[in-house]
N, C-alpha and C positions, 0 to 999 in steps of 0.2 A: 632839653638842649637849648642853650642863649641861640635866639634868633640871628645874632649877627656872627656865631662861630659858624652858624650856617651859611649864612652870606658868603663870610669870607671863603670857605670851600670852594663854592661853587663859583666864585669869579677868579678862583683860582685855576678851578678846572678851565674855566674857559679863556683864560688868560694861554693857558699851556693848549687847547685848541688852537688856537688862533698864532701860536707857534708852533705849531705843528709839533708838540714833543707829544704826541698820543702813540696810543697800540690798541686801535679800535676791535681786535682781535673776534675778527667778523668771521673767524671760523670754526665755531661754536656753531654746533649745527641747529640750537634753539636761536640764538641769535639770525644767522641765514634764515631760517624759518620767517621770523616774524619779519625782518626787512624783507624778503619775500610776502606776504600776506600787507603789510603798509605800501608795498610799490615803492621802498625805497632804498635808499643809496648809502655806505657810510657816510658822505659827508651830508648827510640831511638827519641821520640817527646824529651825526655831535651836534648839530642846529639843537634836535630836543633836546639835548644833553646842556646847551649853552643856556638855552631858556626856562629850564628848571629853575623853581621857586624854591626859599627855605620851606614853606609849608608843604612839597611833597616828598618831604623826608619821611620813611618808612623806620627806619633801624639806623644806628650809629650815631656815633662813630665807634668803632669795633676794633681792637687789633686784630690784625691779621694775622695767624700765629702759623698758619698752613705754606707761606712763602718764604724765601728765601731774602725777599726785597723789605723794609723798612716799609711802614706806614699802615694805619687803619682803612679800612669797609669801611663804607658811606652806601647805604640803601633806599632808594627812592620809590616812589611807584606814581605815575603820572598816565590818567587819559590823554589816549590819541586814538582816534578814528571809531572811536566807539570800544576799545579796550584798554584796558587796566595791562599797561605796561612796567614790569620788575627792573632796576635797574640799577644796576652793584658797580661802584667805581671805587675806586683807589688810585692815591699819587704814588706813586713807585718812586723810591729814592735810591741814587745808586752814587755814590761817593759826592758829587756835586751837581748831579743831572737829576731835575726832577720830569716825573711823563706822568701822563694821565692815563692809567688804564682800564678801559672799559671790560669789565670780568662779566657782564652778565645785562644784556639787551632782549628780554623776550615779553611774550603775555604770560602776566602770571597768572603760576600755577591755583586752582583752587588749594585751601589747607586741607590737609590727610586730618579725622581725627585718633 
């Protein structure tokens, strides 16, 4: 993946942060979980979210085929506080409104083999 298709994502997402067009959808009970276990807040999980690097790109970009809404999975995994944090976002496109949605904020999972 071109390092600067990843750029561009991610200052996108934080672009639409910073407008508030998110759906930090904190009720995901793995997501509660781990914002519980870091002591923290949604608006400190879109902080990490805003300072994600191209290089902790895990996966993607992916279509999303399971939604109803336009756009591809973007999968990260970034340390924070001593764990390997999973983090799945998507821009959800819906006629002219774009939003950032956070689909999956937790420690991840070890792999099944």
């Amino acid at each position: 993946m071109p390092y600067q298709y990843v750029e561009d994502f991610l200052d996108e997402c934080g672009k639409l942060i910073d407008a508030r067009q998110v759906d930090p959808f904190t009720n995901n009970p793995e997501t509660k979980a781990t914002l519980n276990i870091l002591g923290y807040n949604p608006r400190v999980m879109l902080q990490e979210i805003k300072e994600l690097e191209p290089d902790t790109l895990y996966k993607g970009p992916v279509p999303d085929i399971d939604s109803k809404y336009l756009g591809n999975v973007w999968i990260f995994k970034k340390d924070i506080q001593g764990y390997v944090i999973y983090i799945k976002l998507k821009i959800r496109i819906y006629r002219h409104y774009r939003e950032l949605f956070v689909m999956s904020f937790h420690i991840d999972r070890p792999r099944k083999n």
